[in-house]
C-alpha positions in Angstrom: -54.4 158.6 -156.3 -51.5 156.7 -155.8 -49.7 154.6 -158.9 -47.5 152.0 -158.8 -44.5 151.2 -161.4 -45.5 147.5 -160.4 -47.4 146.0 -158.4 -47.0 142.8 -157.1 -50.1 142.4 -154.6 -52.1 142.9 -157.3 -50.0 140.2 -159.5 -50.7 137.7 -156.0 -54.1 138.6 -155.6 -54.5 136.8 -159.1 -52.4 133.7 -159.5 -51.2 133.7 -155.6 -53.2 130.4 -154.6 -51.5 128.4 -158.3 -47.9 129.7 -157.1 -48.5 128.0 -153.7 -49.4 124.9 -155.2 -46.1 124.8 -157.1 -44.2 126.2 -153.9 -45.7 123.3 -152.5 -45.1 120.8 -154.6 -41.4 121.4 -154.2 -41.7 121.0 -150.8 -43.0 117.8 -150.8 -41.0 116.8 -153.0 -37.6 116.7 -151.3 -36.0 118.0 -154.6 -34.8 121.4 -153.9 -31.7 121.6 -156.8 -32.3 120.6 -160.5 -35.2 118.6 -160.3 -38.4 117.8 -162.1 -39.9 121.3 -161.8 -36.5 122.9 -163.5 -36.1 120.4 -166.3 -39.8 120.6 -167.2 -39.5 125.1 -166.8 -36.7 124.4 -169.1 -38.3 122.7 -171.4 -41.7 125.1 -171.6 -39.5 128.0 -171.8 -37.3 126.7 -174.6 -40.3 126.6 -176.8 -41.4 129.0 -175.9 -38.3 130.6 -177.5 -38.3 128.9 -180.5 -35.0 127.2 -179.6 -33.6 123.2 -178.5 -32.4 124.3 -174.8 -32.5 126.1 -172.5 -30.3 126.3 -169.0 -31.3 127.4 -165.8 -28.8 129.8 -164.2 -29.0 131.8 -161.0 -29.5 135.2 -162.1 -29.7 137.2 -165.4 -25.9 138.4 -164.8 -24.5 134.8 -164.4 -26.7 133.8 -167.9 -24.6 136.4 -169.4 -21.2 135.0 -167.7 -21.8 131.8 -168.0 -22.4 132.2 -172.2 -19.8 134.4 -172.3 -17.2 131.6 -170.9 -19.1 129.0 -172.9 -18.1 131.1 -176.2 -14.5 131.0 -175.4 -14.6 135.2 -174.3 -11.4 135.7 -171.9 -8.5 138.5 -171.2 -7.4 140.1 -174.2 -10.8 139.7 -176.1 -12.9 142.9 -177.0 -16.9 142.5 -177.1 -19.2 145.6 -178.4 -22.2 146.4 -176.6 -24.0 149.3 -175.2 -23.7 151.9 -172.8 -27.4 152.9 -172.1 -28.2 149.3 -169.8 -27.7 148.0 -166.6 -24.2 147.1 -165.3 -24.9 143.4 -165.3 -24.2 143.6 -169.1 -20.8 145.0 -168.8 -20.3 143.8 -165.5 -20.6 140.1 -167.4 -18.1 140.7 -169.6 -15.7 142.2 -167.7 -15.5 139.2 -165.5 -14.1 137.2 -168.3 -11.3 139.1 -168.7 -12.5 141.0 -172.0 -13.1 144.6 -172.5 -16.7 145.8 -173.1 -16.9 148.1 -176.3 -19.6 150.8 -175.8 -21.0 151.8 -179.6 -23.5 154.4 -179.8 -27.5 154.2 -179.8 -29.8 155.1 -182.6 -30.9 159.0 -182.9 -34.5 157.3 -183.5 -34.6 154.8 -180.5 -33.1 153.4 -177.4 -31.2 150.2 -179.4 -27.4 149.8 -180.5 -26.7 151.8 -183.9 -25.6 148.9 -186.4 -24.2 151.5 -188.5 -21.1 152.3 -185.8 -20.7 148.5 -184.9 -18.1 148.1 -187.8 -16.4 151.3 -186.8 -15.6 149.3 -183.0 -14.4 146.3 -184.8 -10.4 145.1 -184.1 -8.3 142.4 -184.4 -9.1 141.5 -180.9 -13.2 141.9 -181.1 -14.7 138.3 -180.7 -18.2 139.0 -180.0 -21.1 141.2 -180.6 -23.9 141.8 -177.5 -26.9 143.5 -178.1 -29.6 144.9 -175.6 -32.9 144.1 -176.6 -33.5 147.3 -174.4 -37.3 147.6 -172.2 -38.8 144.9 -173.8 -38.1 146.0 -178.2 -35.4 143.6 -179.7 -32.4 145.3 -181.8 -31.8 145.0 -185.2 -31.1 141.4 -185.1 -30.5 141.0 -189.1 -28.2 143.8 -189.8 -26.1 142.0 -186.2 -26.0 139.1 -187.3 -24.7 139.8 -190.7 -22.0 142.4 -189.6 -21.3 139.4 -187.4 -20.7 136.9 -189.8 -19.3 138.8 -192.4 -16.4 139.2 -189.2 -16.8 135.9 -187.7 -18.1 137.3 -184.6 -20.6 135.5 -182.6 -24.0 136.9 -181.3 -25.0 136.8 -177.8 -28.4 138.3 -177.5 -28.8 140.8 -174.0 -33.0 139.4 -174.1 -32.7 140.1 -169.9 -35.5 142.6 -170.7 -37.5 141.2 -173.5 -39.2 137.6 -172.7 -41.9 137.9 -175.1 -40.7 140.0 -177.8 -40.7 139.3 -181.2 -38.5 140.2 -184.2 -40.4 139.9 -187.7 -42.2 137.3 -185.7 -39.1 135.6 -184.2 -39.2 135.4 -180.4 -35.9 136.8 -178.4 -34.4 134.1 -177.3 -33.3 132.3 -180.8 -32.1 135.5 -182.9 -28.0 134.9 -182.2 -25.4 132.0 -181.4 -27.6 132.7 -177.5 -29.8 134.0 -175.3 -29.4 135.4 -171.8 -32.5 136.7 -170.0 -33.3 137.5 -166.6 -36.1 136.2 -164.4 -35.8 139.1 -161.6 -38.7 140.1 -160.3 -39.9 142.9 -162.0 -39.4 141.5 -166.2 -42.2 140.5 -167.9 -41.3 136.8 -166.8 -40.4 137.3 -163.2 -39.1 134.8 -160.1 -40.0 135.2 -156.3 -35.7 136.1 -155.8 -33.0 135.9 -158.6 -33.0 133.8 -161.4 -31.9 133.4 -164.8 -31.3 131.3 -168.3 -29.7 130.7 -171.6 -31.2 129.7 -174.5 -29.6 128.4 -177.5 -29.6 125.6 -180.7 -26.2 124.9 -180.3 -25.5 121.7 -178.8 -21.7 122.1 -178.2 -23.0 125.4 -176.3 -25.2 124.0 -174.0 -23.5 120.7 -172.9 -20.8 123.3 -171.9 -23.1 125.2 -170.4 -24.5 122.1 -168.5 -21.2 122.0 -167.0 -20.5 125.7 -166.5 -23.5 126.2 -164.3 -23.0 123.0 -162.3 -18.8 123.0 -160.8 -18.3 121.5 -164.2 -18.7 118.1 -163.3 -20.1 115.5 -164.9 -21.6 113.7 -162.0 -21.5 113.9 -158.3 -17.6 113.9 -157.8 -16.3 114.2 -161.3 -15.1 117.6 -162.2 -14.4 117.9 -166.2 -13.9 121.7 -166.3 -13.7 124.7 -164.2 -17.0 125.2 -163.3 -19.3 127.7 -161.4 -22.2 127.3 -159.2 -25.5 129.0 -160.9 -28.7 127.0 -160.6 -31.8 128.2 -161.2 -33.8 126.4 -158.0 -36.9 124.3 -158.0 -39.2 126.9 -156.1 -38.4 129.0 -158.7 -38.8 127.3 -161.1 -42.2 125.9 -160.1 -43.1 129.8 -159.7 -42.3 130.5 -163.3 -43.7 127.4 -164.9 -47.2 128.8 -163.1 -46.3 132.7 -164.7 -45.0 131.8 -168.0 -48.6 130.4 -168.5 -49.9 133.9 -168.0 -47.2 135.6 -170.1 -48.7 136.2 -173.2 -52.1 138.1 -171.6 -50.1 140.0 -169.4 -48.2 141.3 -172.5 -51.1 142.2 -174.7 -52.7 143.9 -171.7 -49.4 145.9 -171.6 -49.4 146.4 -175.2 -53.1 148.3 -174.9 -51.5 150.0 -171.9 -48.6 151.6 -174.1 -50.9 151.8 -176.8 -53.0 154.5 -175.2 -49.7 155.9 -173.4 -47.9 156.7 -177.2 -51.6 158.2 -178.5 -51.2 160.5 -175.7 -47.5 161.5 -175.2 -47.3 161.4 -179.1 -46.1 165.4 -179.2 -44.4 164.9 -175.8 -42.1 161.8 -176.5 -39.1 162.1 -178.4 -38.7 158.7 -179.1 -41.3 157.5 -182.3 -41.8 153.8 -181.7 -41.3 152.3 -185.3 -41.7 148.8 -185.3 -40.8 146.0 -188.4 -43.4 143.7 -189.6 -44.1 141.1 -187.2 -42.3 142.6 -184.7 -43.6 143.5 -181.6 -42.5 145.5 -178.1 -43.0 143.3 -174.8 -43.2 146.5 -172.6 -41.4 145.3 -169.5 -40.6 148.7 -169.3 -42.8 151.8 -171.1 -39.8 154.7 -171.7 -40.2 158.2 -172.5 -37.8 160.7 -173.5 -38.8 164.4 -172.4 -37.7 167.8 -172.1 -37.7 168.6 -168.1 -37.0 164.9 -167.1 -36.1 165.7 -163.7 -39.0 168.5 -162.6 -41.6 165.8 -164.0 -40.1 162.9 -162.3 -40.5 165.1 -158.9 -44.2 166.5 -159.6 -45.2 163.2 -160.7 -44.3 162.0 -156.8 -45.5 164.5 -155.6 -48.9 163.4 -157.5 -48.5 159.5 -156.1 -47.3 158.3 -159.1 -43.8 155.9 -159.1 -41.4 156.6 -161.9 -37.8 155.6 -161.8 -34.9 156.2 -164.5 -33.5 153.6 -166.9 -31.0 154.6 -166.7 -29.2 157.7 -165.2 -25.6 157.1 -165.7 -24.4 155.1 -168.6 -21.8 152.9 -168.6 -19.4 154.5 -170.0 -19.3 157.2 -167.6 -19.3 154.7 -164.6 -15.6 154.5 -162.7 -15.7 151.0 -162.7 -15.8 150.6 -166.7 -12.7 153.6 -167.2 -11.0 150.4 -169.0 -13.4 150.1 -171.2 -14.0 151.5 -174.6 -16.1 153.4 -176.9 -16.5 155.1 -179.6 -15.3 158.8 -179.6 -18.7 160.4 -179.7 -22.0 158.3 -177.9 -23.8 161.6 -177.6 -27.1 160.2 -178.5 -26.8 157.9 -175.3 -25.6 160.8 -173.5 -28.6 162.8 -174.3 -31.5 160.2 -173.9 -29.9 159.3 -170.0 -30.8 163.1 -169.3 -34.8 162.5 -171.1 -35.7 158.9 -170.0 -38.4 157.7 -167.1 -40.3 154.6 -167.0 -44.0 155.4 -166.2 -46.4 153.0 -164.8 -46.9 150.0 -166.7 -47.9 146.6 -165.5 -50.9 144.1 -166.3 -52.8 145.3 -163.5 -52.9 149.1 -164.1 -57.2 150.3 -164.7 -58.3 152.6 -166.9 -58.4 155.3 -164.1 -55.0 154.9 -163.4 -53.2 154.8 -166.8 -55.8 158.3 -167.5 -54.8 159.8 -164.3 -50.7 159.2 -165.1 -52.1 160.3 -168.9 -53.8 164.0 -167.0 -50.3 164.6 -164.6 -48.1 164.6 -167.7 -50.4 166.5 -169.4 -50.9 169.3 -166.9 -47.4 169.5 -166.6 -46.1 170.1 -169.8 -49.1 172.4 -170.9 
């Protein structure tokens, strides 16, 4: 049997006919750049967050960027974050000028200790970004009060967790902003790059309206030093269609992982220990194990797709020797030797989350 991580012929099969009629749409519309289909996606998705706005950028990395700038973040400034994501997150705030601060994760899960963010705190620190890491938001009330207790701002990493929710607050509206991703594979996913903000914070997001747009305020005007990052009508139109979808294709994730932690429960390291009203969107379902690597390389050999999220963190990557950390992130050290994302999308039958369930099984026995 073969199993895919994702599978997007399966995701066409379904909704492929409603995502040409919004394709086409565009089309005949003749508006191609921040139209109709991007102000009302805008819209949807910002209430979808709990939040006033919401900005269209072209790509989950330039979301980050773009906030970053909009907060003020240049050289000399120091911003704490994690080691154990993908490089767009460091990457983003290296391109300011700042210095990414790498703090440790939690022995107990895959999310930014609070209890070493203090420790990383200097006179230059001006911001705090956490990872809402595979789709489980981070520990958004303990952030937010080291945060204001230093007068730090908040910008939540939420690339990863469209659809989550913190003690029944969506990601999205937990910090000063938002940055998510709209890349193919997340829970909320485009046809090619794609991105936004979200925030409540006016000042932010008329700055933001400018940042993504050559900072102009109209056609030739040019108020500020601006960028160009536009989320585009096609995509757009494609995600109004998905983000219709989004919540069934999480609960059917959610009763994916549900049998997947029943099953791995003696296998896993990783205890998933969620707050009251909080809940895991599963754009990624994680395990750490003993044996990573000889799994990883039967399951192939058995037709199932795994990949590693992720294998080198950051901290350990040449382009972030500036950077810097904590004297000791041997908890994120450990978990990038025990992680692999199994098969998990909305698609996945019975036979196939059993058969993954049998592999690992027979392997470990």
């Amino acid at each position: 049997m073969k199993v895919r991580l994702f599978d997007f012929e399966r995701e066409i099969l379904t909704i492929g006919e409603e995502i040409k009629q919004g394709i086409a749409r565009v089309l005949n519309s003749g508006r191609y750049i921040l139209g109709p289909e991007l102000e009302e996606f805008e819209r949807e998705f910002a209430a979808f967050c709990n939040v006033q706005f919401c900005i269209g950028t072209a790509s989950g990395t330039d979301a980050l960027f773009l906030a970053l700038k909009a907060l003020d973040v240049g050289p000399g400034d120091e911003i704490i974050t994690a080691a154990n994501t993908f490089a767009a997150t460091a990457l983003a705030i290296a391109h300011t000028g700042a210095r990414p601060v790498f703090v440790d994760i939690e022995k107990s899960s895959h999310l930014m200790d609070t209890a070493l963010i203090e420790d990383a705190i200097t006179k230059r620190t001006k911001g705090i970004v956490p990872v809402h890491l595979y789709g489980l938001c981070a520990d958004m009330d303990q952030i937010n009060s080291i945060a204001q207790r230093h007068h730090l701002f908040v910008l939540e990493d939420a690339c990863q967790a469209h659809g989550a929710l913190y003690k029944t607050r969506p990601a999205g509206c937990l910090g000063n902003a938002a940055a998510f991703s709209f890349y193919p594979t997340k829970n909320l996913g485009a046809y090619g790059d794609g991105g936004c903000i979200t925030t409540d914070d006016r000042h932010l997001y008329n700055r933001l309206i400018l940042l993504r747009d050559y900072g102009r305020k109209d056609r030739y005007y040019h108020e500020i030093l601006g960028y160009n990052s536009r989320l585009d009508e096609i995509q757009a139109a494609i995600l109004r269609v998905k983000l219709r979808y989004l919540g069934d294709w999480i609960e059917k994730k959610q009763e994916i992982a549900g049998t997947y932690n029943v099953a791995f429960d003696n296998i896993n390291h990783i205890k998933l220990k969620l707050d009251k009203g909080s809940t895991h969107a599963y754009h990624l379902y994680v395990v750490a194990v003993d044996k990573r690597d000889e799994l990883k390389k039967y399951l192939n050999e058995k037709g199932v797709e795994t990949l590693i999220h992720y294998p080198v963190p950051l901290h350990r990557q040449p382009i972030f020797s500036g950077a810097k950390g904590l004297p000791d992130l041997k908890n994120t050290e450990l978990r990038a030797t025990q992680i692999l994302s199994l098969p998990m999308h909305p698609w996945l039958e019975d036979k196939e989350v059993e058969y993954v369930i049998d592999i690992i099984k027979g392997f470990y026995r």
